[in-house]
MIDOSE-1310 file (N, C-alpha, C; in nm, 2 decimals, decimal comma, always signed):
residues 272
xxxx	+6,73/+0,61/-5,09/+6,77/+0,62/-4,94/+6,65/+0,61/-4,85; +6,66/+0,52/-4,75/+6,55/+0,55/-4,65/+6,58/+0,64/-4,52; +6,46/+0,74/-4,52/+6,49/+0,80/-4,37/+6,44/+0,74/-4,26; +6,55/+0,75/-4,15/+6,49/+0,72/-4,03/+6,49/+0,79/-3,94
xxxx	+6,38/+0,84/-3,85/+6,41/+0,93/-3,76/+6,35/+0,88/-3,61; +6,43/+0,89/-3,51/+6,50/+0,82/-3,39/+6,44/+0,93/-3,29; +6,39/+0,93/-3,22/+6,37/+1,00/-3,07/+6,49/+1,00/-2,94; +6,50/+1,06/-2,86/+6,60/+1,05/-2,77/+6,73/+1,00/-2,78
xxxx	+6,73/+1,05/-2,84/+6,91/+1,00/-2,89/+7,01/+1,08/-2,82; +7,00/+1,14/-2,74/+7,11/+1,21/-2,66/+7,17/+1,16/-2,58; +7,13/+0,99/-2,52/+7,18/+0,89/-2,43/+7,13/+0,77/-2,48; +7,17/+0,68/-2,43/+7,17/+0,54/-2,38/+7,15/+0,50/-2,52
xxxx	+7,01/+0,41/-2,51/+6,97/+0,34/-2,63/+7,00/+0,39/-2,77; +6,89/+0,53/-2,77/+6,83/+0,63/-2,89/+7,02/+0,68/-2,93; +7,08/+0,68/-2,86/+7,26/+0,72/-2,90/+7,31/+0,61/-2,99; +7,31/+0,52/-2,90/+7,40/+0,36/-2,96/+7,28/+0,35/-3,10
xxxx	+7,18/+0,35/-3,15/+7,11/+0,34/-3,22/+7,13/+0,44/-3,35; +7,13/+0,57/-3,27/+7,17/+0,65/-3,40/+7,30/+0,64/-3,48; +7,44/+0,64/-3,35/+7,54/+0,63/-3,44/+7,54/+0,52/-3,53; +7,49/+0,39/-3,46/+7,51/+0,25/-3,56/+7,45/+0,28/-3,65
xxxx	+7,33/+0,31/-3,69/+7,22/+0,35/-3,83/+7,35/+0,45/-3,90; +7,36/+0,54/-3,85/+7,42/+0,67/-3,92/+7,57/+0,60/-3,99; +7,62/+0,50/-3,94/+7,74/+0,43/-4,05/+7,71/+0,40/-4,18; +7,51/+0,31/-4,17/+7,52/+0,27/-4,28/+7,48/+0,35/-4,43
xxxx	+7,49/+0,34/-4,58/+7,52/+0,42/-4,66/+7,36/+0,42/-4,76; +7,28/+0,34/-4,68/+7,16/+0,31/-4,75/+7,04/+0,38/-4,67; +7,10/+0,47/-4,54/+7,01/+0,53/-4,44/+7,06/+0,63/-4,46; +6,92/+0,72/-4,44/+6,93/+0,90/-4,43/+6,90/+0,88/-4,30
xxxx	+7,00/+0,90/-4,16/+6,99/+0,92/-4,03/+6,94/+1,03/-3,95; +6,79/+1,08/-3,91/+6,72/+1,18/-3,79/+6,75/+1,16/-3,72; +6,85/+1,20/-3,61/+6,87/+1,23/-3,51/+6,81/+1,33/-3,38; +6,73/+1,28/-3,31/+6,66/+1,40/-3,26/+6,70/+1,40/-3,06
xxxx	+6,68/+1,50/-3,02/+6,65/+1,53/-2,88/+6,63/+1,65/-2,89; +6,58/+1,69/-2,74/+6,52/+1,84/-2,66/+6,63/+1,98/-2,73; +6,77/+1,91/-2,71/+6,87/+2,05/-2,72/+6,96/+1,97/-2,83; +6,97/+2,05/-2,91/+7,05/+1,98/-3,02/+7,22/+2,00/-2,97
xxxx	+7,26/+2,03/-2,87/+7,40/+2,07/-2,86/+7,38/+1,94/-2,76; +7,31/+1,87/-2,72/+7,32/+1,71/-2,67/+7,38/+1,63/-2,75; +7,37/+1,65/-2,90/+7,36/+1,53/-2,98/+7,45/+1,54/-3,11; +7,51/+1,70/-3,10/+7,61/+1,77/-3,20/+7,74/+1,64/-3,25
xxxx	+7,79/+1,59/-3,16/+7,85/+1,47/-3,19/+7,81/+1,37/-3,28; +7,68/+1,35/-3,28/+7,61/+1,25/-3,40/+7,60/+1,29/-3,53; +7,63/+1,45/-3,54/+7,59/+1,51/-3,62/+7,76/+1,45/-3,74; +7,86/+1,47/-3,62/+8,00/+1,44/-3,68/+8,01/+1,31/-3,70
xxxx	+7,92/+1,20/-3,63/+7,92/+1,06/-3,71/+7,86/+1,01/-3,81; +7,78/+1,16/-3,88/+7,68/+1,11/-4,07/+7,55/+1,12/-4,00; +7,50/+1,16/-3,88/+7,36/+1,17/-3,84/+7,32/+1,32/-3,85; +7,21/+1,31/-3,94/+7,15/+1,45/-3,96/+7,05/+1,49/-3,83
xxxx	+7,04/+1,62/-3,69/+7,00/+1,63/-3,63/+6,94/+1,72/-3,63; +6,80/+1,70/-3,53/+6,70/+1,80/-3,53/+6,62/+1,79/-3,38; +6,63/+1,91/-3,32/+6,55/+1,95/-3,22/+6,40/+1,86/-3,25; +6,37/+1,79/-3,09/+6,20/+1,73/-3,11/+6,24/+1,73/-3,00
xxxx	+6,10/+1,72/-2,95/+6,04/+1,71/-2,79/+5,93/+1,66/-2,77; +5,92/+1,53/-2,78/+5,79/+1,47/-2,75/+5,67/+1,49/-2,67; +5,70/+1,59/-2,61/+5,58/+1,67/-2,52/+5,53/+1,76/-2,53; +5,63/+1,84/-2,68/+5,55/+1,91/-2,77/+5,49/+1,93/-2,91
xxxx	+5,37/+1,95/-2,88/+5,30/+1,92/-3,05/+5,36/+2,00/-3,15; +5,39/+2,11/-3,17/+5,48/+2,23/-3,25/+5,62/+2,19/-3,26; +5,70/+2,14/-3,16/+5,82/+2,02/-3,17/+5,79/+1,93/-3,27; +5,68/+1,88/-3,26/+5,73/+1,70/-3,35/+5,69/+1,74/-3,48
xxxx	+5,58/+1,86/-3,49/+5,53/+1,86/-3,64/+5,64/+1,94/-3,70; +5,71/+2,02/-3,63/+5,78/+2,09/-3,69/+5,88/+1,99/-3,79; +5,92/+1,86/-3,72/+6,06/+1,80/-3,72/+5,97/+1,70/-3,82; +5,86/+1,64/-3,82/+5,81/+1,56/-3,94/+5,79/+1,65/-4,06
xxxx	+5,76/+1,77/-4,03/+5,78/+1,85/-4,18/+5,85/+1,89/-4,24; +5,98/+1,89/-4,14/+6,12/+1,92/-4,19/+6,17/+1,80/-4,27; +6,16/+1,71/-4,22/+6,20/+1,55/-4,31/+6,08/+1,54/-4,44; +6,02/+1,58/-4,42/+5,91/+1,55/-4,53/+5,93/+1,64/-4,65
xxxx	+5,97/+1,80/-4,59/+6,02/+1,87/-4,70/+6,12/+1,78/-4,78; +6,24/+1,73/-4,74/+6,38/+1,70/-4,80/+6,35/+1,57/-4,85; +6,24/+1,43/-4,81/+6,23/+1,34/-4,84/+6,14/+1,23/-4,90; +6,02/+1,37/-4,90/+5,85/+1,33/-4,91/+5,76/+1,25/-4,79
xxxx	+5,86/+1,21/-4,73/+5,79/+1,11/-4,64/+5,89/+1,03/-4,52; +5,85/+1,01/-4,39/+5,98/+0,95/-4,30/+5,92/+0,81/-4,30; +6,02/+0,72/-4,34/+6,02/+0,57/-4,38/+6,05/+0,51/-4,30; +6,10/+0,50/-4,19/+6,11/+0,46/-4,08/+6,08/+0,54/-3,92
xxxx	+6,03/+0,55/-3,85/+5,99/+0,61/-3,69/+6,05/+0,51/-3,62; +6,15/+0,58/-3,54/+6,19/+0,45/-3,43/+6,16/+0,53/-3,28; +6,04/+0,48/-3,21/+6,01/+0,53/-3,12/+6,06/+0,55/-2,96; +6,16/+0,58/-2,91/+6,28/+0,55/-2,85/+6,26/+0,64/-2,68
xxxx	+6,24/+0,78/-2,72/+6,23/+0,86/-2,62/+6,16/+0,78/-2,50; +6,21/+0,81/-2,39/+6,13/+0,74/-2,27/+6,18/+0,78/-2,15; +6,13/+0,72/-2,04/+6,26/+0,67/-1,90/+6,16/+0,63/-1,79; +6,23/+0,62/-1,68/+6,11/+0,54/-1,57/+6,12/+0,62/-1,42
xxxx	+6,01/+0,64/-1,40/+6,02/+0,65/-1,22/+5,94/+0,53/-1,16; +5,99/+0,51/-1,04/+5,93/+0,41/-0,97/+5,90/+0,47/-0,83; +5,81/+0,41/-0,77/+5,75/+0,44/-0,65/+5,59/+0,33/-0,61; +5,59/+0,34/-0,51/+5,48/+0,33/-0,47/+5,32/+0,33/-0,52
xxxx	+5,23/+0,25/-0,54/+5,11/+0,27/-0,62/+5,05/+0,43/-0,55; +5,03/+0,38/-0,40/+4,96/+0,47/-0,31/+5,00/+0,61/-0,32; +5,21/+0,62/-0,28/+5,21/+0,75/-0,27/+5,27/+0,82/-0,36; +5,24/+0,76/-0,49/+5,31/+0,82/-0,66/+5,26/+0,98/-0,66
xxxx	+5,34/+1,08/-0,68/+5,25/+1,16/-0,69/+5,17/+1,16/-0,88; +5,12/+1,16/-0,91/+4,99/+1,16/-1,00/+5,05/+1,24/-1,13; +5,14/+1,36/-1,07/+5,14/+1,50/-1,21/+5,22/+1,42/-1,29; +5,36/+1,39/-1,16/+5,46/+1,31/-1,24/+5,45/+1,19/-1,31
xxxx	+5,35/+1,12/-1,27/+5,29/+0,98/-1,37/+5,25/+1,04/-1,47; +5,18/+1,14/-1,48/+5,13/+1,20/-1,66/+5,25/+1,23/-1,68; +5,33/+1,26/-1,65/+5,40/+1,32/-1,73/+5,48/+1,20/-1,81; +5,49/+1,11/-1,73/+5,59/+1,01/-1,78/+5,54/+0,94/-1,88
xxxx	+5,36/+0,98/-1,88/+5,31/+0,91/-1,95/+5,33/+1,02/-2,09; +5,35/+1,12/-2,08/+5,34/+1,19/-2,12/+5,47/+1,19/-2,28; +5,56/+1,15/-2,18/+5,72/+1,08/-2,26/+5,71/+0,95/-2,33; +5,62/+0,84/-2,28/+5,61/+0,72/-2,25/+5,56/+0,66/-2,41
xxxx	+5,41/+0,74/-2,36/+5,32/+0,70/-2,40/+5,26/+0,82/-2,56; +5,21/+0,90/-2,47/+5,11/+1,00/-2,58/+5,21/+1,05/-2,66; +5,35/+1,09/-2,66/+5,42/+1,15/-2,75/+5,49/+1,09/-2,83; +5,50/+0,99/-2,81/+5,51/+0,82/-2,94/+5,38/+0,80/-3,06
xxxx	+5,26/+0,83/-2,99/+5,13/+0,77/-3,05/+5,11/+0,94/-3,11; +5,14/+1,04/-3,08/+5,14/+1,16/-3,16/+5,20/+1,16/-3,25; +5,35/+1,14/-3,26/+5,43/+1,13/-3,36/+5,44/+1,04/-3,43; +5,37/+0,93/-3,45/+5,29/+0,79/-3,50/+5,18/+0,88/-3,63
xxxx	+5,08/+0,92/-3,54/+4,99/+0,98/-3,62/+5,06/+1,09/-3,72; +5,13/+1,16/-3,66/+5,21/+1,24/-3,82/+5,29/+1,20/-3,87; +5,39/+1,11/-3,87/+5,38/+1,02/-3,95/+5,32/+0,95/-4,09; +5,23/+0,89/-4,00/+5,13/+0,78/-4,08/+5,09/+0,79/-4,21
xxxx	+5,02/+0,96/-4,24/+4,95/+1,02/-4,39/+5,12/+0,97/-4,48; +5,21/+1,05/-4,44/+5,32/+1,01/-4,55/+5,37/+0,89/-4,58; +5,34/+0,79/-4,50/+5,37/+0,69/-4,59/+5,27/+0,62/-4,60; +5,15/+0,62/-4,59/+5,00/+0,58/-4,65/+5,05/+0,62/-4,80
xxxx	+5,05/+0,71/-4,81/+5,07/+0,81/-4,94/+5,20/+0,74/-5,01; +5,32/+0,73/-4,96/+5,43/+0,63/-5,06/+5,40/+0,49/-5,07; +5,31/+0,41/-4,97/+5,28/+0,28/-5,00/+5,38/+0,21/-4,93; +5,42/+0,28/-4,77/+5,53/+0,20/-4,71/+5,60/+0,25/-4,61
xxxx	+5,64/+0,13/-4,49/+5,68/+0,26/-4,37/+5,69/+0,12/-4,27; +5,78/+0,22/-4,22/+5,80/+0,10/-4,09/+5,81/+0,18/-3,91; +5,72/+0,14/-3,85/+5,74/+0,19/-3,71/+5,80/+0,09/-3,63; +5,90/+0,14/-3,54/+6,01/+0,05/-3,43/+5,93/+0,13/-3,31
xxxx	+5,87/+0,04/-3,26/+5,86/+0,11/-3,10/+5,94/+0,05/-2,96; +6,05/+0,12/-2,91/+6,13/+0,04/-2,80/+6,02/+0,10/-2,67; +5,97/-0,08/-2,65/+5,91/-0,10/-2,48/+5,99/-0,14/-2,39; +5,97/-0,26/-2,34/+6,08/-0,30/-2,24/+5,99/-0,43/-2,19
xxxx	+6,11/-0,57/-2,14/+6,06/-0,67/-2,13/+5,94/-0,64/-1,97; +5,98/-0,48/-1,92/+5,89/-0,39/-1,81/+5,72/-0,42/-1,88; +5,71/-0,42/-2,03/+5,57/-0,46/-2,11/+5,52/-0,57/-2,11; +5,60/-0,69/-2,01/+5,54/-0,79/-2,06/+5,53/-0,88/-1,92
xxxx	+5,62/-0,81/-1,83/+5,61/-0,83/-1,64/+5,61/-0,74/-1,57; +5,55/-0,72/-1,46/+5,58/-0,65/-1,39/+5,67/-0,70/-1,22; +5,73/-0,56/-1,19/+5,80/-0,57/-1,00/+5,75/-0,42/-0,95; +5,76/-0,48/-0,83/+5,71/-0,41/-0,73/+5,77/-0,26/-0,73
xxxx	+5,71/-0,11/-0,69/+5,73/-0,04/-0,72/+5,81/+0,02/-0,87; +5,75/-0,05/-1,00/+5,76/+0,00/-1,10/+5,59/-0,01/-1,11; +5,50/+0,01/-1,09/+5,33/+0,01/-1,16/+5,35/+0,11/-1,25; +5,36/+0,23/-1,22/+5,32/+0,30/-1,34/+5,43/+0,33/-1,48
xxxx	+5,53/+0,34/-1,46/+5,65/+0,28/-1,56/+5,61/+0,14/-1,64; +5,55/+0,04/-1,57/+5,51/-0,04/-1,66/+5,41/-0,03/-1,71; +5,31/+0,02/-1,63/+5,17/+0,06/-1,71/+5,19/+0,16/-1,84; +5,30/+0,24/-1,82/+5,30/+0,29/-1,94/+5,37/+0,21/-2,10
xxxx	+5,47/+0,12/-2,05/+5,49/+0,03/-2,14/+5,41/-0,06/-2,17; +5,31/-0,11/-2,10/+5,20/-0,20/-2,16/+5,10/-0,16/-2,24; +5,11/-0,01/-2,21/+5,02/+0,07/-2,33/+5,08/+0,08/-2,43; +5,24/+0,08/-2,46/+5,29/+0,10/-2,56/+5,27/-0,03/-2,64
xxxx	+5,31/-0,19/-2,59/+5,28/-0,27/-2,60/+5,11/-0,29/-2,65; +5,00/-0,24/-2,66/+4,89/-0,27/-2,68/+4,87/-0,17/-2,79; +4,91/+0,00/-2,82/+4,90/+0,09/-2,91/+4,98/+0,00/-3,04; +5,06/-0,06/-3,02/+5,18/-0,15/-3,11/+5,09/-0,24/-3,20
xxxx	+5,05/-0,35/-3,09/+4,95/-0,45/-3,11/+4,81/-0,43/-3,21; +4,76/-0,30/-3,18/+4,67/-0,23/-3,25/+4,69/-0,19/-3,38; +4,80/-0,08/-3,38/+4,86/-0,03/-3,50/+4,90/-0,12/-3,61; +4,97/-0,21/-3,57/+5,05/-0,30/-3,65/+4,90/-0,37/-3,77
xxxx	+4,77/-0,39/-3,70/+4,71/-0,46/-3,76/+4,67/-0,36/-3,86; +4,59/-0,25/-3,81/+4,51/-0,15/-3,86/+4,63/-0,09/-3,97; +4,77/-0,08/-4,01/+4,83/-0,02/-4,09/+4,88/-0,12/-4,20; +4,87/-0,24/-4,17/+4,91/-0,31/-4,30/+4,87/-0,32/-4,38
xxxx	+4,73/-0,30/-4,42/+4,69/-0,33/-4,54/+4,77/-0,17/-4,64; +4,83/-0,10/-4,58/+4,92/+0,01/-4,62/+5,03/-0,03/-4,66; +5,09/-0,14/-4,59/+5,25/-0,15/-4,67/+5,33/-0,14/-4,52; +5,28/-0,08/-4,42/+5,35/-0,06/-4,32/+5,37/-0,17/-4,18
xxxx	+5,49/-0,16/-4,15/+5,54/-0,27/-4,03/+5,53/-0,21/-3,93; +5,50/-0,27/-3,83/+5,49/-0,19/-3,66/+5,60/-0,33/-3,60; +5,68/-0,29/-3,49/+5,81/-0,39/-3,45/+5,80/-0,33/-3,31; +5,84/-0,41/-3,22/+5,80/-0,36/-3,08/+5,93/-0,45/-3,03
xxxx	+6,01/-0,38/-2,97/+6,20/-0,37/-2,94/+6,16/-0,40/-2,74; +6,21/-0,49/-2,74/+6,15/-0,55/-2,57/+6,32/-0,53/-2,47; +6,38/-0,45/-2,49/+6,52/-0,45/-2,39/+6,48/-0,49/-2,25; +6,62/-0,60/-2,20/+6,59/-0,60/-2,08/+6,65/-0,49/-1,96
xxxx	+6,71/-0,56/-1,87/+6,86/-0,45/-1,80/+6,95/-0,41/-1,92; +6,93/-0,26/-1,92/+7,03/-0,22/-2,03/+7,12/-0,13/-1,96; +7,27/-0,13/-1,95/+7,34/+0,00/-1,90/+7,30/+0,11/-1,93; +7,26/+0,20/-1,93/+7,19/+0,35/-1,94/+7,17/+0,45/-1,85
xxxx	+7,17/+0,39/-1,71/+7,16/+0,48/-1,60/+7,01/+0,52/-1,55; +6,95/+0,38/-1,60/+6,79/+0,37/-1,59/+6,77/+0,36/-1,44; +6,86/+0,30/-1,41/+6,83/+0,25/-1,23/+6,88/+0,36/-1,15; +6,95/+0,45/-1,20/+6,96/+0,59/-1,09/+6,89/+0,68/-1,12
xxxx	+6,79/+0,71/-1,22/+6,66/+0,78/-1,28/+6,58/+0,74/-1,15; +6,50/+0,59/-1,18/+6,43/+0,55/-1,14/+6,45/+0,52/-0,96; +6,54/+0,45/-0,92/+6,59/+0,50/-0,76/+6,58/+0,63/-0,71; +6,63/+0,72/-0,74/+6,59/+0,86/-0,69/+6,42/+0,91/-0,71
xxxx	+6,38/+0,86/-0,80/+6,21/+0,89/-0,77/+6,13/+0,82/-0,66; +6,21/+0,66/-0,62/+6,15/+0,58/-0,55/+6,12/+0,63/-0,45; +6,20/+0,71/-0,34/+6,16/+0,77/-0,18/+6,08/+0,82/-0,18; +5,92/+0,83/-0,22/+5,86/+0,93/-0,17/+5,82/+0,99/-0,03
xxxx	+5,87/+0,87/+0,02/+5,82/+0,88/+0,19/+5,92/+0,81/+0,27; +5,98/+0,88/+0,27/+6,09/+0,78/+0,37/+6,06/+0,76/+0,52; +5,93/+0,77/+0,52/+5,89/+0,73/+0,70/+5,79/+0,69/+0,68; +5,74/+0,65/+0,53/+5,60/+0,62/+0,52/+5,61/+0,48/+0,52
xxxx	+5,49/+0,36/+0,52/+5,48/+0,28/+0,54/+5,56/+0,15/+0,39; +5,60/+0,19/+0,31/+5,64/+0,14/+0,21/+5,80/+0,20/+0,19; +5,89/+0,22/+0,31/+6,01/+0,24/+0,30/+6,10/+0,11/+0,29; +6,06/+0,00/+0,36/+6,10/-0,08/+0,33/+6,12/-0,15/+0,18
xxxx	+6,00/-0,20/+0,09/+5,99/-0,22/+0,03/+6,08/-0,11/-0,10; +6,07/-0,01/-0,08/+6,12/+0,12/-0,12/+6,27/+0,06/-0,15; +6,38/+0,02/-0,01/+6,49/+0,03/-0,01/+6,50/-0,09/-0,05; +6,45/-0,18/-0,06/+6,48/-0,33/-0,13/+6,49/-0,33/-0,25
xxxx	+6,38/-0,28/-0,33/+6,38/-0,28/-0,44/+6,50/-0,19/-0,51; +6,50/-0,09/-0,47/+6,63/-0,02/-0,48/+6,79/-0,05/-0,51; +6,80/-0,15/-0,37/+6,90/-0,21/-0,38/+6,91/-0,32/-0,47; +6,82/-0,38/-0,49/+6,83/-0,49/-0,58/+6,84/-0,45/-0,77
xxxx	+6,78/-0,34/-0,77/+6,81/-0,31/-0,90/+6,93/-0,22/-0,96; +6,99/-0,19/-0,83/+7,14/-0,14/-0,82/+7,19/-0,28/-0,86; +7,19/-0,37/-0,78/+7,27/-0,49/-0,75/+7,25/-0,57/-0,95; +7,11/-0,56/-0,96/+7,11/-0,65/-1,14/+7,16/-0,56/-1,21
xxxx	+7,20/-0,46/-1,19/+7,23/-0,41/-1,38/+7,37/-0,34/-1,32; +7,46/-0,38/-1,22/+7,58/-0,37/-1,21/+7,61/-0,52/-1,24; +7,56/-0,63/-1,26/+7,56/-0,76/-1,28/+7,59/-0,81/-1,44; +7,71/-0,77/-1,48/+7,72/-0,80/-1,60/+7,67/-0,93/-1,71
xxxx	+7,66/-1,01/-1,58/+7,58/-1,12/-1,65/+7,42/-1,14/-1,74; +7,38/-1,02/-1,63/+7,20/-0,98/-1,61/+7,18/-0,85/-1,68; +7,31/-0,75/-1,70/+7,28/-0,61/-1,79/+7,35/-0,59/-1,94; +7,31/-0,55/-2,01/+7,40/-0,55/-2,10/+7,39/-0,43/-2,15
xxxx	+7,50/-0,40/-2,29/+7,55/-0,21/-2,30/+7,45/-0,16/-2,41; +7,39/-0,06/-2,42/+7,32/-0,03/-2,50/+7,34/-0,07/-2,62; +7,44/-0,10/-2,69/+7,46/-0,10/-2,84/+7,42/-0,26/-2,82; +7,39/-0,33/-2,74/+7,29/-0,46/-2,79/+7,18/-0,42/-2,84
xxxx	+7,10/-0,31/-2,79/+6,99/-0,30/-2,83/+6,99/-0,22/-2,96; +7,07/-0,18/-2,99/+7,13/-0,07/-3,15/+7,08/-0,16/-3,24; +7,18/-0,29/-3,19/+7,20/-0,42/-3,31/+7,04/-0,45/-3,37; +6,95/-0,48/-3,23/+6,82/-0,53/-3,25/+6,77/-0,40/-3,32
xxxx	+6,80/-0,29/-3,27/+6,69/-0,17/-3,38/+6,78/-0,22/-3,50; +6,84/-0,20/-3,54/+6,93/-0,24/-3,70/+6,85/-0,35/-3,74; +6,84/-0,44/-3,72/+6,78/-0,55/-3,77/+6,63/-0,52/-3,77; +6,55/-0,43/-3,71/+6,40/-0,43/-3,69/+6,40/-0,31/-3,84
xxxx	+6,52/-0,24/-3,84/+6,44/-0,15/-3,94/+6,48/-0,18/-4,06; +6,62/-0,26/-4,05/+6,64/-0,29/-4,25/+6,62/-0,48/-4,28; +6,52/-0,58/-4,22/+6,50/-0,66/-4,26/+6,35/-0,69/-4,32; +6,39/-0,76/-4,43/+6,28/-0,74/-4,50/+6,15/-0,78/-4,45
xxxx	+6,11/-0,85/-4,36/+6,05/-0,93/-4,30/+6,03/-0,91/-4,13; +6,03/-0,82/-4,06/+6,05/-0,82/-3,90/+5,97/-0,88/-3,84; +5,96/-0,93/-3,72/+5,96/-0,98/-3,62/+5,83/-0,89/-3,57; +5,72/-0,88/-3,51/+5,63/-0,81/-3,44/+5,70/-0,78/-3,28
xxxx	+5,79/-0,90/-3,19/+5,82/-0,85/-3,11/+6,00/-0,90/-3,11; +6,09/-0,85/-3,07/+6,23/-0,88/-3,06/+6,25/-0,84/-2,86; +6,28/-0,93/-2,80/+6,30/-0,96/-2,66/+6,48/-0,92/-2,68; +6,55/-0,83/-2,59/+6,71/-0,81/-2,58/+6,73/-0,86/-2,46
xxxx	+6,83/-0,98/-2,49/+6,96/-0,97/-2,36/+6,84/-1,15/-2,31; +6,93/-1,23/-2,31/+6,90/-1,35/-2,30/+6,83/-1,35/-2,12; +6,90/-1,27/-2,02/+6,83/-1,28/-1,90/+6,66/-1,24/-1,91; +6,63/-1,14/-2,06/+6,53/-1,10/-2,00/+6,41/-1,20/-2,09
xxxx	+6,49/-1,25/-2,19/+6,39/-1,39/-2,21/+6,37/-1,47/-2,16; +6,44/-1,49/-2,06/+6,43/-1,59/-1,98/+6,30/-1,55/-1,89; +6,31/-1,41/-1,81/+6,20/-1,42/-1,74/+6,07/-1,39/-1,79; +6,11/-1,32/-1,94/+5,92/-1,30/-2,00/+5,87/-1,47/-2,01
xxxx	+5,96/-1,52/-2,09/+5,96/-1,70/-2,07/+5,84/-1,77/-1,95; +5,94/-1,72/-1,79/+5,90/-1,80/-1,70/+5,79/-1,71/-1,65; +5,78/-1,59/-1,65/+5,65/-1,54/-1,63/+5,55/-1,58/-1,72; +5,55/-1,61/-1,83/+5,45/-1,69/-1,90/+5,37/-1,79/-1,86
xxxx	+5,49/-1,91/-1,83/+5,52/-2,05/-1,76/+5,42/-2,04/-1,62; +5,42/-1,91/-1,56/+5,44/-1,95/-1,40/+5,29/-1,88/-1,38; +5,21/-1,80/-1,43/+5,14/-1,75/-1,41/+5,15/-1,66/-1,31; +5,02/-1,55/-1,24/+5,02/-1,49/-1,15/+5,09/-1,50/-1,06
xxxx	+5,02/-1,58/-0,97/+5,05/-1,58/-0,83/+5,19/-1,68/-0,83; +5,23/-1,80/-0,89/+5,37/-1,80/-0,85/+5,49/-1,70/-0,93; +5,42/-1,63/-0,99/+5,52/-1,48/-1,00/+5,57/-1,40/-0,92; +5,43/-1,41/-0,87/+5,43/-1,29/-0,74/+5,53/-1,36/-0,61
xxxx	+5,51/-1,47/-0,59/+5,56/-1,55/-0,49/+5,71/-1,54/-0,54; +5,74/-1,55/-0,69/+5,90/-1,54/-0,70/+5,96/-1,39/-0,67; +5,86/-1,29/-0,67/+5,92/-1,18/-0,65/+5,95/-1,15/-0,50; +5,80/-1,20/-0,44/+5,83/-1,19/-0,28/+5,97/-1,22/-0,22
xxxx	+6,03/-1,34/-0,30/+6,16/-1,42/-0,24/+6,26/-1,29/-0,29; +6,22/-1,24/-0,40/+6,38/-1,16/-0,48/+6,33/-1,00/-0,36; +6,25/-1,01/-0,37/+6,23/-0,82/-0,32/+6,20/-0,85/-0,14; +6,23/-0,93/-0,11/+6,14/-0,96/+0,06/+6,29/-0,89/+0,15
């Protein structure tokens, strides 16, 4: 049996992910978030659950030692836990950027590192890190949300090299607009200043990312993204990056295509 163990699974993505994994009969399913009475339900669909909190170091070792006791080693990491605030470069306040970096970033690449010895040691292992097609473009009042996914995107890029000659795969999960309730997280952080000089910009962007991911065409339901972790962790062969939801290839695509500045000029028209 392979274990896998999943971050944030009490919503959106890390949910649809767990329950799909926890159907199949060749997975030992980790289940984890902050309060385990979040996720008690998973427990009744075959997912074995455990308290973790990516912002604490005593949390994650605790939860890799616990899988390690029962299985020698966790064979899959799917690095999931996350979320976004958006605001303004200027008037972000600063604590709450670490912190997010804090979710984002360092408590992925922690629980990476513990990890890592146990399957050096079995000769095999697979890390899933979900970024966001946010890793590969940026818009206006997301900077530090995507700066934190571009570091995940670059820690990925790094790892992936430096762990192979171990046996081990690094996979980096690119969702675009996913239904999850990302855009009312992130909207409520945006006001920092509602008289300050970036309220305009503030309420456009706002509106407009209300307006895409009520857009069924442009959002899709988390269990797309389930399907794509399913395939990142049990094929034999993965993919370094997997892009979800056809709108959002399209724009890592034309962001490619278009370079800087007529990027910028496309966003001017969408956010003006």
């Amino acid at each position: 049996m392979t274990t896998v163990l999943i971050t944030g699974t009490s919503s959106g993505i890390g949910r649809a992910a767990a329950a799909r994994l926890a159907r199949r009969r060749d997975l030992t399913v980790y289940a984890t978030a902050r309060k385990l009475t979040a996720i008690a339900d998973l427990a009744d669909a075959g997912a074995r659950t455990l308290p973790l909190d990516v912002t604490d170091e005593a949390s994650m070792a605790a939860a890799v030692a616990e899988i390690e006791s029962r299985h020698g080693q966790v064979d899959v990491l799917v690095n999931n836990a996350g979320y976004g605030e958006y605001g303004p470069i200027e008037e972000a306040d600063l604590d709450r950027v670490r912190a997010q970096f804090e979710t984002n970033v360092f408590g992925p690449a922690r629980l990476t590192q513990l990890v890592l010895p146990g399957m050096r040691r079995a000769g095999h292992g697979r890390i899933v890190n979900i970024s966001s097609m946010g890793g590969r473009l940026v818009f206006p009042g997301g900077g530090y949300y995507h700066a934190s996914k571009y570091a995940v995107e670059a820690v990925s890029d790094a790892l992936r090299q430096e762990v192979r000659p171990f046996g081990i795969d690094v996979t980096i999960v690119e969702p675009g607009l996913i239904r999850t309730g990302f855009e009312a997280i992130a909207g409520e952080s945006l006001g920092t200043r509602p008289d300050g000089p970036y309220r305009d910009m503030v309420a456009t962007v706002d509106a407009a990312m209300r307006k895409s991911y009520a857009n069924r065409l442009l959002a899709a339901p988390p269990e797309s993204v389930a399907a794509v972790i399913e395939r990142a962790v049990t094929t034999p062969r993965p993919r370094t990056r997997y892009v979800v939801t056809a709108a959002a290839k399209a724009m890592v695509h034309t962001r490619r295509l278009l370079g800087g500045r007529a990027f910028d000029a496309v966003n001017r028209l969408q956010f003006r």
